[in-house]
C-alpha positions in Angstrom: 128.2 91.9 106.2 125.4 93.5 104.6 125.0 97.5 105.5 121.7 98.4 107.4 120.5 100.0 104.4 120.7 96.5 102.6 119.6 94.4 105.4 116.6 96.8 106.0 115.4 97.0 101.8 115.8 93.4 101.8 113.1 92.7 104.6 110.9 95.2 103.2 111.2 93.4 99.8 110.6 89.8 101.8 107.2 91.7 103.4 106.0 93.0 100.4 106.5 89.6 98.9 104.8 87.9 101.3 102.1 90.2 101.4 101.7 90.0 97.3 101.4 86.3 97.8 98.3 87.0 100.0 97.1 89.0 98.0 96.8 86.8 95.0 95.2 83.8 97.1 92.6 86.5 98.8 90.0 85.2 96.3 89.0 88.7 94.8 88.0 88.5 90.7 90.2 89.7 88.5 89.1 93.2 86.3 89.0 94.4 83.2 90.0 97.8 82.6 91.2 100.1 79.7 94.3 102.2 78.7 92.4 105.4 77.6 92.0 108.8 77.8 90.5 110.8 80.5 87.5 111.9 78.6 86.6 107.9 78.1 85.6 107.4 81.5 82.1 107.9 80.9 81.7 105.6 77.9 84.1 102.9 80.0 81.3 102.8 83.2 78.2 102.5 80.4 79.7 99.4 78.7 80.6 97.6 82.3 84.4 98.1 82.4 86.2 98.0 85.8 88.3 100.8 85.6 90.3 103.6 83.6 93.7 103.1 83.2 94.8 107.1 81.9 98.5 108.4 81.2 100.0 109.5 84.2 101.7 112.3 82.0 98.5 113.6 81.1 96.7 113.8 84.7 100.1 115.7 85.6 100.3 118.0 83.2 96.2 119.0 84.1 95.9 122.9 85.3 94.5 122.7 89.1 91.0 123.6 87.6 91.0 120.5 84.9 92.5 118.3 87.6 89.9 119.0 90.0 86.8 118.8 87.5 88.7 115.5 86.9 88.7 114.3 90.5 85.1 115.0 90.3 84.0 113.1 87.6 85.7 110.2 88.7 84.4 110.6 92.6 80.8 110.4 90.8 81.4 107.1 88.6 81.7 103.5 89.3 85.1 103.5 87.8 88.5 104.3 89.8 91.7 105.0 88.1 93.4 102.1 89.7 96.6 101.9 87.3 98.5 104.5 84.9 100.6 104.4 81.8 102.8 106.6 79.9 104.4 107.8 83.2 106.9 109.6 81.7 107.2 111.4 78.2 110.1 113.5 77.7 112.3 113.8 80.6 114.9 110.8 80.7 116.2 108.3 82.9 119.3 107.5 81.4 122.2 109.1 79.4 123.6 112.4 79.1 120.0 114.2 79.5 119.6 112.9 82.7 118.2 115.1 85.3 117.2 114.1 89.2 116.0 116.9 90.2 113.8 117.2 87.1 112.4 113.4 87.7 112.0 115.1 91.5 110.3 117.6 90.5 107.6 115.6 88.2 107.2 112.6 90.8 106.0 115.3 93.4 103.3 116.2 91.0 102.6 113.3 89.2 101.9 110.6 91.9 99.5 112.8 94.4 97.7 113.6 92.1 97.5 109.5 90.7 96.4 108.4 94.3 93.9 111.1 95.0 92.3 108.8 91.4 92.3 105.9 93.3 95.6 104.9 91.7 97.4 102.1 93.5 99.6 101.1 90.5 102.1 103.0 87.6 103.7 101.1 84.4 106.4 102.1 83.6 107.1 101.2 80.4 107.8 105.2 78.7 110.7 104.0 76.2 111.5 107.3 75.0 112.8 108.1 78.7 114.8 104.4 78.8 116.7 103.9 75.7 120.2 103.5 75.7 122.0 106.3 73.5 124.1 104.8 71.3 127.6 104.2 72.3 126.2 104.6 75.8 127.3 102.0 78.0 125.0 99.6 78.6 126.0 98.7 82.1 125.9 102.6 83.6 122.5 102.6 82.1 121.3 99.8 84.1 122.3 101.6 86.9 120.7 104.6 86.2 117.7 103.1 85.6 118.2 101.3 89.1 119.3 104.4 90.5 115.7 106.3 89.1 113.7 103.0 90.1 115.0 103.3 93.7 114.0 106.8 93.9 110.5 106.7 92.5 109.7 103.8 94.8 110.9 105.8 97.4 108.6 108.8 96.4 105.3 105.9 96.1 105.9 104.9 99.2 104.4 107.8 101.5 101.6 107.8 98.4 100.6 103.4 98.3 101.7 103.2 95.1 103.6 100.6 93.4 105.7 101.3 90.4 105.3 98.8 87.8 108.3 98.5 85.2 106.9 97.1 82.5 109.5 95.4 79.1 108.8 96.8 75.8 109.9 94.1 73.2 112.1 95.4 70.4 112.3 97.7 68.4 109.7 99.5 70.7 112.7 99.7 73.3 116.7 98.9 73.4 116.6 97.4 77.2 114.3 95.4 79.6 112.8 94.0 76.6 111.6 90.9 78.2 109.3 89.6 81.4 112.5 87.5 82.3 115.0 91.0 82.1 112.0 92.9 83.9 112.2 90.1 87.0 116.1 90.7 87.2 115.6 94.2 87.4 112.6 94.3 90.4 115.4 92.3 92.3 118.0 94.5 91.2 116.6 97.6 92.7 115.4 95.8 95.9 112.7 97.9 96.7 109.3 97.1 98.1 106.9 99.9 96.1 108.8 98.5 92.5 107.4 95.2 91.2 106.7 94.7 87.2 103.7 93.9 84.9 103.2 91.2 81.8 102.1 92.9 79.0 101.0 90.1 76.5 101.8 91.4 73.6 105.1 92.2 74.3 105.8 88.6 75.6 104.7 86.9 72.4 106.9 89.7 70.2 109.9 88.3 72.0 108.8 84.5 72.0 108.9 84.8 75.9 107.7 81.6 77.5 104.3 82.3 79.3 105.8 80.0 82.1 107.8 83.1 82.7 104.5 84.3 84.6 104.5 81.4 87.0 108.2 82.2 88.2 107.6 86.0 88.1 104.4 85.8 90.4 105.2 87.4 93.5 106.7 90.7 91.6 103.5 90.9 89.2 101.3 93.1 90.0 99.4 94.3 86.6 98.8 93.2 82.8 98.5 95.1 79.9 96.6 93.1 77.5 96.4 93.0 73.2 95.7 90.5 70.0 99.6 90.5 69.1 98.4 89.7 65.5 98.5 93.7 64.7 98.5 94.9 68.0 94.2 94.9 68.2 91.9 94.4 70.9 91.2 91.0 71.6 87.9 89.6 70.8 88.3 85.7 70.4 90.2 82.9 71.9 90.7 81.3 68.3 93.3 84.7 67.5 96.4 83.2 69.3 97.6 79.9 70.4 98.7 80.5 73.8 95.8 82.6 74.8 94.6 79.5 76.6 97.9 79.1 78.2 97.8 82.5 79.6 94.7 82.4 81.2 95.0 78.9 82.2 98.6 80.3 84.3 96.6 83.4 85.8 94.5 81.1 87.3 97.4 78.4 88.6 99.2 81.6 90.1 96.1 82.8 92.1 96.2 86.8 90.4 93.4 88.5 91.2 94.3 92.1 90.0 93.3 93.9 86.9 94.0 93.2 83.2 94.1 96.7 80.8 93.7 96.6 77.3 96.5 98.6 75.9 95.9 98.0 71.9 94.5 99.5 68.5 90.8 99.7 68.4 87.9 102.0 69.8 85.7 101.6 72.7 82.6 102.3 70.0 83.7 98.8 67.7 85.2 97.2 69.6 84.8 97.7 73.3 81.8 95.3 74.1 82.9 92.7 72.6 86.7 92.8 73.6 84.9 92.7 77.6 82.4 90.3 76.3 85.6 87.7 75.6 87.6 88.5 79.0 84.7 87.8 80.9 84.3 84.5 79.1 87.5 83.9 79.4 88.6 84.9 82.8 85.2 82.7 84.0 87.3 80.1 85.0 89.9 81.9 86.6 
């Protein structure tokens, strides 16, 4: 017989599920946004994106003062911070470094802070705080990483934030290096405030089917979004062959959440034109 604890994740996951699926049929637009720093917000709201996406490590690691002035700036603009990145920098999830109560510690400053930005989502994609030592063993890392996913979705909770994991192809990353592993995992750690993101780049690096999105659709809740042809900011449909796929599934699944360029470029070359072709291209969508 399942425990209570079991029984009781397992309808909350089934909810959240059910809820996601909404969600995605709600008929909402899908948004563009950025993975950038804090001091682009101003220059993200003149060129028409939707939102900032900043490094939750680096809104944490603000002084009262800066975080406030931050607040601010961002209660005054059109833009929200409705996802983060880089959610963790140097402390670790797995291996010998390990250290709960230091994770504790940083998700009781780090997530307040991301919802009083509007945040309702955080990748986790942070590789330096996921590899697998070597000689480690693969199988007790998987169940820290569980073990730490379990516990920051119990910290988002109280906050209405999701925790995103998101797979970092090789050599980027030793583990969850696919949208496929990433799926296993959300199910793995059972929780209803962890679900996973696509980031495109990553997929074609590992050869990934895109069809992967279709069967992964009700624990998506984010995409990160670059020209895998040197990591750039997209700015044409010609520059990869399954571009049109991608698009083509966003629209058969219904998503209607935001897309963040995460790639090498500036907002000053290449910014207007990298929105110019996601609005094109998400017209049909």
């Amino acid at each position: 017989m399942l425990s209570r604890r079991v029984f009781l994740r397992t309808l909350a996951v089934s909810a959240l599920a059910g809820k996601a699926k909404r969600a995605l049929s709600s008929g909402g637009r899908i948004r563009v946004g950025v993975c950038a720093l804090p001091s682009d917000l101003d220059q993200l709201e003149r060129l028409g994106f939707d939102y900032l996406e900043p490094p939750a490590v680096e809104v944490a690691s603000m002084t009262e003062a800066e975080f406030k002035a931050f607040k601010a700036r961002v209660a005054a603009s059109r833009l929200g911070c409705r996802s983060f990145n880089s959610f963790i920098r140097t402390l670790r999830v797995v291996g010998p470094d390990l250290s709960l109560p230091a994770l504790e510690a940083y998700l009781d400053t780090c997530l307040p802070r991301c919802r009083e930005l509007g945040g309702e989502i955080i990748v986790w994609g942070s590789a330096s705080s996921r590899n697998v030592p070597d000689g480690y063993p693969r199988d007790r890392a998987w169940a820290e990483i569980v073990q730490f996913l379990r516990m920051a979705g119990d910290a988002a909770r109280p906050h209405q934030l999701v925790i995103a994991i998101e797979p970092l192809s090789h050599p980027e990353s030793n583990i969850v290096n696919t949208a496929g592993e990433a799926l296993h995992l959300v199910r793995d750690v059972g929780h209803p405030n962890v679900r996973m993101i696509v980031d495109y780049y990553h997929l074609r690096r590992e050869n990934e089917d895109p069809e992967i999105i279709d069967r992964a659709r009700n624990a998506i809740v984010h995409f990160h979004f670059a020209n895998p042809q040197g990591r750039r900011w997209p700015k044409s449909p010609r520059e990869d062959a399954e571009y049109l796929r991608f698009f083509q599934l966003l629209k058969d699944i219904g998503y209607h959440g935001g897309i963040s360029i995460e790639g090498k470029g500036s907002l000053e070359q290449d910014g207007q034109a990298s929105l110019d072709f996601f609005r094109k291209e998400l017209e049909v969508v």
